[in-house]
C-alpha positions in Angstrom: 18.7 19.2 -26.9 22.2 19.1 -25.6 25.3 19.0 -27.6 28.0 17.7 -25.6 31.5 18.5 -27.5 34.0 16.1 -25.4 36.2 13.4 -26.3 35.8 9.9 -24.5 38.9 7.2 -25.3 37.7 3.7 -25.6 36.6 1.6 -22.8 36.3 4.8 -20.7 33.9 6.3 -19.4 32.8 10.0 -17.9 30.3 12.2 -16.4 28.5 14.7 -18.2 26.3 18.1 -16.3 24.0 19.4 -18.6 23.9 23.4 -18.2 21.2 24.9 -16.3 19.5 26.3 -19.1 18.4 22.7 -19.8 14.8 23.3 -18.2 12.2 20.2 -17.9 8.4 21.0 -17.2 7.0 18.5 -15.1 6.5 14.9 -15.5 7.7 11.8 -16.5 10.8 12.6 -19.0 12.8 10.7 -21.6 16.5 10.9 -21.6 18.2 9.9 -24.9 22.3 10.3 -25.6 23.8 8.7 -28.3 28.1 9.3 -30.4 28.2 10.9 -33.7 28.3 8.6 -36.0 31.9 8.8 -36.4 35.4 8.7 -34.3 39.1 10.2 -34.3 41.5 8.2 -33.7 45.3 9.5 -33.7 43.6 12.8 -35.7 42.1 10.6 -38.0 38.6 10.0 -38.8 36.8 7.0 -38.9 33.2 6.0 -39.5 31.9 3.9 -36.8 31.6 0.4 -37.7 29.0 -0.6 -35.5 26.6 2.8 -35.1 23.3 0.1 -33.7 25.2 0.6 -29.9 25.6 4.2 -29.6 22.3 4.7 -27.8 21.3 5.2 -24.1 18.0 5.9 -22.8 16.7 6.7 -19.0 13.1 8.0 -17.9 12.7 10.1 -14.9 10.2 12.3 -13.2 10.8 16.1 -13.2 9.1 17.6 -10.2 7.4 21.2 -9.4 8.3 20.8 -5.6 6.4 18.6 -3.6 2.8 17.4 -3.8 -0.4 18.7 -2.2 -4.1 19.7 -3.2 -5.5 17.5 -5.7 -4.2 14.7 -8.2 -5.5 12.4 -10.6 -4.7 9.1 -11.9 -6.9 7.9 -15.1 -10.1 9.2 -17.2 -10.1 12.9 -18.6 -8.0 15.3 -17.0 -5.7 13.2 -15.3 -2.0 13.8 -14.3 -1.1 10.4 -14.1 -2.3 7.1 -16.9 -1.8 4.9 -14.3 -1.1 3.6 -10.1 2.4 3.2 -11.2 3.1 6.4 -12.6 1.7 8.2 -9.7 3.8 6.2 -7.0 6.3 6.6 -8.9 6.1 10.4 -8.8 5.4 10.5 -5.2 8.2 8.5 -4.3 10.6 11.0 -6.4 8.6 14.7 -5.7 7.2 13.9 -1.9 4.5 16.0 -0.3 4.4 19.2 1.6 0.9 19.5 2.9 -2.9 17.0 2.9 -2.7 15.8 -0.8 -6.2 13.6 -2.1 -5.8 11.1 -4.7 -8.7 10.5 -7.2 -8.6 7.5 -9.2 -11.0 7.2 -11.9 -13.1 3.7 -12.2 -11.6 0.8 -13.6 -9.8 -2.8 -12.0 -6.4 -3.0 -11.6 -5.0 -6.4 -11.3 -1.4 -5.6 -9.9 0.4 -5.4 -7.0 0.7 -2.0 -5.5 3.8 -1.0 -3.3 3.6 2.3 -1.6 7.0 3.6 -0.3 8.0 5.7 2.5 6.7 9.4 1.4 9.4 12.3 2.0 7.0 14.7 3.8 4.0 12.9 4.8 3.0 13.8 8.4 -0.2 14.3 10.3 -0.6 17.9 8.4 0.5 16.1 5.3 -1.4 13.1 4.7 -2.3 11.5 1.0 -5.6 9.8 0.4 -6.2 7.6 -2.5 -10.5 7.6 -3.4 -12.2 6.5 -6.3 -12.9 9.8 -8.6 -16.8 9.0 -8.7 -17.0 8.0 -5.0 -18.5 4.7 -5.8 -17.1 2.6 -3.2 -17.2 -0.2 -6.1 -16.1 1.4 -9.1 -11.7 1.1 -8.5 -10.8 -2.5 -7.9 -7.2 -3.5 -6.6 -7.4 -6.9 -7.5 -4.3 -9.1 -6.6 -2.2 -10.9 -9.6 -1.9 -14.7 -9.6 1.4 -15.5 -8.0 1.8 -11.8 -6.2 1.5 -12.1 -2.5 -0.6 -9.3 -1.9 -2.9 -6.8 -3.6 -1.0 -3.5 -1.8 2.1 -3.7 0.0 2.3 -1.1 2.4 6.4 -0.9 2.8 7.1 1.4 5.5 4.0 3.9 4.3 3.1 6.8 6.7 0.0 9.0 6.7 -1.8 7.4 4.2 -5.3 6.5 3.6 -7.5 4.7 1.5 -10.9 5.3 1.3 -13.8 3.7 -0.8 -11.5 1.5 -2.3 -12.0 -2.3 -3.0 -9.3 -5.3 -2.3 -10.0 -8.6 -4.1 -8.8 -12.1 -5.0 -9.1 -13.4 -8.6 -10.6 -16.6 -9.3 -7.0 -17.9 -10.3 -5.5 -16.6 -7.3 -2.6 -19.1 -6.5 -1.2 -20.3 -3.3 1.4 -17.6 -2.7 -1.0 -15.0 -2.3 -1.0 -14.5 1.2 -2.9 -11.4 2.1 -4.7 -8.3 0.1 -3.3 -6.0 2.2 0.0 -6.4 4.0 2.3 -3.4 6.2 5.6 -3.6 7.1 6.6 -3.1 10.7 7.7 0.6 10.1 4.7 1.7 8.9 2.4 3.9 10.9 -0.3 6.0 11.3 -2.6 4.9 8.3 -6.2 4.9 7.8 -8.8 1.8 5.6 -12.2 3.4 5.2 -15.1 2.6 3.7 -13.1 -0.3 1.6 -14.0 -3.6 1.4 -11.9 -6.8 0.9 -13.2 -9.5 -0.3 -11.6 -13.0 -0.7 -14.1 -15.5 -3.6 -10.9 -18.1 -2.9 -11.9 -21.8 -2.2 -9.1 -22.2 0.1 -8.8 -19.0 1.9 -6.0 -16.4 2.2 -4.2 -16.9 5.4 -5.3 -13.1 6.2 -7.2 -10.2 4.4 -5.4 -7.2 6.4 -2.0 -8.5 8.3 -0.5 -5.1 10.3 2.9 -6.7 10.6 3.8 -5.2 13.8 2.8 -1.8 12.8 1.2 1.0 14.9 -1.5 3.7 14.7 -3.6 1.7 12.4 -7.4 3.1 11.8 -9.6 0.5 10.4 -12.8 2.1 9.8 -16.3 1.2 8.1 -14.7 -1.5 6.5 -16.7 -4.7 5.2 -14.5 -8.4 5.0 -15.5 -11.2 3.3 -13.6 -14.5 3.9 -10.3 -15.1 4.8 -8.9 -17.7 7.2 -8.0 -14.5 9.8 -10.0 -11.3 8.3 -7.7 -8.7 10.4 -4.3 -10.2 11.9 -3.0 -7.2 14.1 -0.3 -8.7 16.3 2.8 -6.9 17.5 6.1 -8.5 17.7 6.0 -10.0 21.2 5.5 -8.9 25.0 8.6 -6.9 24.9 7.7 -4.7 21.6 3.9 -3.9 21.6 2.4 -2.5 18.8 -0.2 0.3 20.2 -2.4 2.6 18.6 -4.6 0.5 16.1 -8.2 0.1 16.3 -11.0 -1.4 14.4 -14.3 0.5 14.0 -17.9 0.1 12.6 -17.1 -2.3 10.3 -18.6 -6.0 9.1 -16.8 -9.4 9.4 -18.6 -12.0 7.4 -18.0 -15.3 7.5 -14.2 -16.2 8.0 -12.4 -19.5 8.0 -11.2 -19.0 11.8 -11.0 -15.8 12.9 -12.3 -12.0 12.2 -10.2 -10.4 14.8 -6.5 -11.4 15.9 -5.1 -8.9 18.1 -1.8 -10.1 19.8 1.0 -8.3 21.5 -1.1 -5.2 21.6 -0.9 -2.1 23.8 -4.3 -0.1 24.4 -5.8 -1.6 21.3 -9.5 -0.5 20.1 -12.3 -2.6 18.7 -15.5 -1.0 18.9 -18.9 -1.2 17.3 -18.3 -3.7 14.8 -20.6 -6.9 13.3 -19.3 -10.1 13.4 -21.2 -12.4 11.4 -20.0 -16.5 12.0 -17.4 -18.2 11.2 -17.0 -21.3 9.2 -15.4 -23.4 11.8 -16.5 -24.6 15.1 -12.8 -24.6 16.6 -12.2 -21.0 16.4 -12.7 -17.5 18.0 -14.4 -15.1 16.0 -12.4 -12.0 17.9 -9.2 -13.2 19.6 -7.2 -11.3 21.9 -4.4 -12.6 23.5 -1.5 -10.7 25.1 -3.2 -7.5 25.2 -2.1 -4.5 28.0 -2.5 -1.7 29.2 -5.7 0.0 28.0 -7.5 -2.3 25.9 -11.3 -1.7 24.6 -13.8 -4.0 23.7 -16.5 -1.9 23.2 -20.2 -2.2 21.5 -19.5 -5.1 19.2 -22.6 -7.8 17.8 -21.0 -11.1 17.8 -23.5 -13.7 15.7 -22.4 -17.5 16.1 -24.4 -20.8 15.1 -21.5 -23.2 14.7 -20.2 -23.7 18.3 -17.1 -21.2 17.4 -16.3 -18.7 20.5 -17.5 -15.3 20.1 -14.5 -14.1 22.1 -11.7 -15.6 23.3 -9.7 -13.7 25.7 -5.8 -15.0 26.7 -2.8 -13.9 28.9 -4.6 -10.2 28.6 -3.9 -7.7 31.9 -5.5 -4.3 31.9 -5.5 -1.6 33.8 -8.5 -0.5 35.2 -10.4 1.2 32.8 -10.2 -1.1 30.4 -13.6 -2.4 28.7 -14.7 -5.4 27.6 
């Protein structure tokens, strides 16, 4: 506890530094201050007549320097009881070197924003795994009325690995995507997730990149969605560049599996595309792509008179592969 021994005239305020000896252990903290119950006023004492407002309380996180090694968030042993706790403290402590994060089993029906990270880099990455490795057992499911399931808001160097991305059968109209990255993210990593959308009307996309670069999609499975992946750069004047789509399994969207637009050298290579439900669509779309693009090693199934691949406005140089 700290005693602070001031004096404070009404309807002022001022700012208090607690000493240094004031030492927190790490973790999320409670800050309570609150006025003797009683006031001076011209040297005379007065109790005070309303003592149920002379209480203030903040929580913060108390860090040990940045993050790396190991975390947990849930089941025994765990440093954090929940998602939020542990972005929370990321956001606050940072990372200094490859940190893994192990989330024990369970479904979490909320919207997840991940921030910028203080620290991430390509020796400094976070990945988020379910504890057990059970690519089913930790469930991001998205709220009714959220737009997405996790908002990637300028996140760098993170992956997610084994985790699963769902709709709820309530899911309303404004949900727009499971997965959604702002512009200024970069460098991130989906692997081994799977995202599945049990909507009757479709989301308008599972994945959108937003204009983002140096995304790794990798041994990923999609179910549904009116665009499964939309991975479209800004326009011909700001290419995204960098992203590419591996070994994973399309089944069934509305339109599309694949939208890659305004894309620099993009990569889409040994993936199954299995149908779509309309006939007036392109299972993998690429329009305005440059430089080096690569089609590579990719089963496309159709039955329904839908395109396999549509390819628009696209110049390559010469080793380019479709």
């Amino acid at each position: 506890s700290y005693n602070w021994t001031g004096s404070l005239n009404g309807l002022s305020e001022t700012y208090v530094t607690v000493t240094s000896s004031e030492y927190f252990t790490p973790g999320f903290k409670n800050v309570i201050a609150w006025t003797a119950d009683s006031m001076t006023v011209s040297g005379n004492r007065f109790r005070d007549h309303e003592p149920f407002n002379d209480t203030a309380s903040t929580t913060f996180i108390a860090c040990d320097g940045p993050m790396a090694g190991v975390r947990q968030i849930g089941g025994t042993g765990r440093n954090y009881n929940n998602i939020d706790e542990f972005i929370e403290a990321i956001r606050q402590c940072g990372v200094s070197g490859d940190l893994t994060v192990n989330i024990a089993p369970g479904v979490f029906e909320q919207n997840v924003t991940m921030p910028p990270i203080q620290g991430a880099a390509s020796n400094a990455t976070v990945t988020f795994q379910p504890l057990n490795g059970d690519t089913n057992s930790v469930i991001i499911r998205v709220p009714d009325n959220e737009t997405c399931a996790l908002n990637m808001d300028s996140a760098r160097y993170v992956i997610f690995n084994g985790i699963r991305f769902e709709t709820s059968a309530r899911t309303s109209g404004s949900t727009s995507s499971l997965v959604k990255f702002s512009k200024n993210s970069h460098d991130c990593t989906l692997s081994r997730c799977s995202f599945i959308d049990s909507t009757t009307d479709y989301l308008s996309t599972l994945v959108n990149t937003n204009a983002m670069n140096g995304l790794t999609i990798d041994n990923c499975y999609f179910k549904g969605g009116n665009i499964a992946v939309q991975m479209a750069g800004t326009d011909t004047n700001d290419l995204s560049h960098g992203n590419r789509i591996s070994r994973s399994y399309f089944d069934t969207p509305k339109q599309t599996a694949v939208n890659l637009e305004n894309q620099s050298s993009p990569i889409v290579d040994s993936n199954y595309f299995n149908n779509s439900v309309s006939n007036n669509s392109a299972i993998l779309l690429v329009n305005r792509c440059y430089d080096t693009t690569k089609i590579t090693r990719n089963r496309i199934y159709t039955t329904n008179g839908a395109y396999g691949m549509l390819i628009k406005n696209t110049k390559g140089l010469n080793d380019s592969t479709f």
